[in-house]
N, C-alpha and C positions, 0 to 999 in steps of 0.2 A: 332166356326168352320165355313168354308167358303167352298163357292162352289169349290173354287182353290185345295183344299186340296183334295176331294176327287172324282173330274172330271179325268177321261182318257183323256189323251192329243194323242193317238200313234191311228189316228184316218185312217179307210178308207175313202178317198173323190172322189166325182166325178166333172166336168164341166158340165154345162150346158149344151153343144154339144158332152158329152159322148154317143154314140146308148145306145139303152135300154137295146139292149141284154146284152153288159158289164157290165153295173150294175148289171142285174139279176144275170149273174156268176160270181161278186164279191159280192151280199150277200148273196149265194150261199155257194161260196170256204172259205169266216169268218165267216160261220153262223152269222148273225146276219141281223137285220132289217129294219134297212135303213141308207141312205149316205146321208150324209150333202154335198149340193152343193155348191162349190166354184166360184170364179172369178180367175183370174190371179194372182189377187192380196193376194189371200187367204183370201177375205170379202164373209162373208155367203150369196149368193146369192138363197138357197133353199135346202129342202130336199126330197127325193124321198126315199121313205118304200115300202114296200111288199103289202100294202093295194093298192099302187098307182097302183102297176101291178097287181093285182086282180079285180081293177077296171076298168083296161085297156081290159080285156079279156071279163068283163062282156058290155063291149061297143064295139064290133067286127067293127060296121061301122068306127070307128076313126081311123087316121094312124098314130099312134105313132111312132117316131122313134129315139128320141132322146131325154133324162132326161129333157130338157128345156122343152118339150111340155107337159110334166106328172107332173113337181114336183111340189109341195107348194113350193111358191113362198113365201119369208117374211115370217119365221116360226118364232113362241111365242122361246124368246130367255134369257138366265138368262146372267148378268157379272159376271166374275171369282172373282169379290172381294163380290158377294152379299154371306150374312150369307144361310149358308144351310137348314136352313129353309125353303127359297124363293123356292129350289128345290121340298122339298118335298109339297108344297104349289101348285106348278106348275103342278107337276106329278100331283096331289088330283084333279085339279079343270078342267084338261082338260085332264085325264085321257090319256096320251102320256104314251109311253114305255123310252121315254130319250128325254131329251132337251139338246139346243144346249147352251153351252156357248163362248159368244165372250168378246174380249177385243179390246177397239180400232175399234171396228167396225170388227176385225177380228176373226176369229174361231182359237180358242183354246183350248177346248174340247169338255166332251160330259159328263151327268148327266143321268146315267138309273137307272133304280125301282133297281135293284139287287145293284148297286154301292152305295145307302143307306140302305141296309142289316143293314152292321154292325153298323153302327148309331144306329138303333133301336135294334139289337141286347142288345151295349152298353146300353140304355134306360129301357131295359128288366133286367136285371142285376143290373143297379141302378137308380132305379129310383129318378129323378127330384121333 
């Protein structure tokens, strides 16, 4: 099985020169935890979580005001053809809520802890 198989591709994005606030009421309004930053081009240029804005508040002197000045920059990224292992290897060893997967240098989806459930499910049921 491969990362392709079982990545969410139907992804939220933001730019770089999105304000913070957008982001905040876009992971907000999809629940969920953080936006992969794009370029024009739709090449992963960073992503900005909920830790980013909680860090932001606990540093009141900083004037955040736009995703480019908050987000990890060059985030740990898997390919849509790597074996799905590599995901669960990734999640384990830097303890992320979802990694990004690109292809081509470009973003084409997303790998979170829930979206390998049923893998281990499956694992639990028969084991290897």
């Amino acid at each position: 099985m491969t990362v392709r198989e079982t990545m969410k591709t139907n992804l939220v994005v933001v730019r770089a020169d999105t304000p913070l606030v957008e982001a905040a009421e876009l992971l907000i309004e999809h629940r969920i935890t953080g936006l992969p930053v794009v370029d024009v081009d739709h090449r992963l240029v960073g992503v900005i979580t909920e830790m980013d804005l909680i860090r932001m508040v606990g540093e009141p002197h900083r004037n955040w005001t736009t995703v480019g000045e908050l987000m990890t920059p060059n985030p740990v990224t898997l390919d849509a053809g790597d074996p799905l292992h590599e995901a669960f290897d990734c999640l384990m060893t830097h303890s992320f809520r979802r990694v990004l997967v690109v292809e081509n240098g470009k973003l084409v989806g997303l790998v979170s802890r829930t979206d390998l459930l049923p893998e281990i499910l499956e694992q639990l049921k028969h084991p290897r």
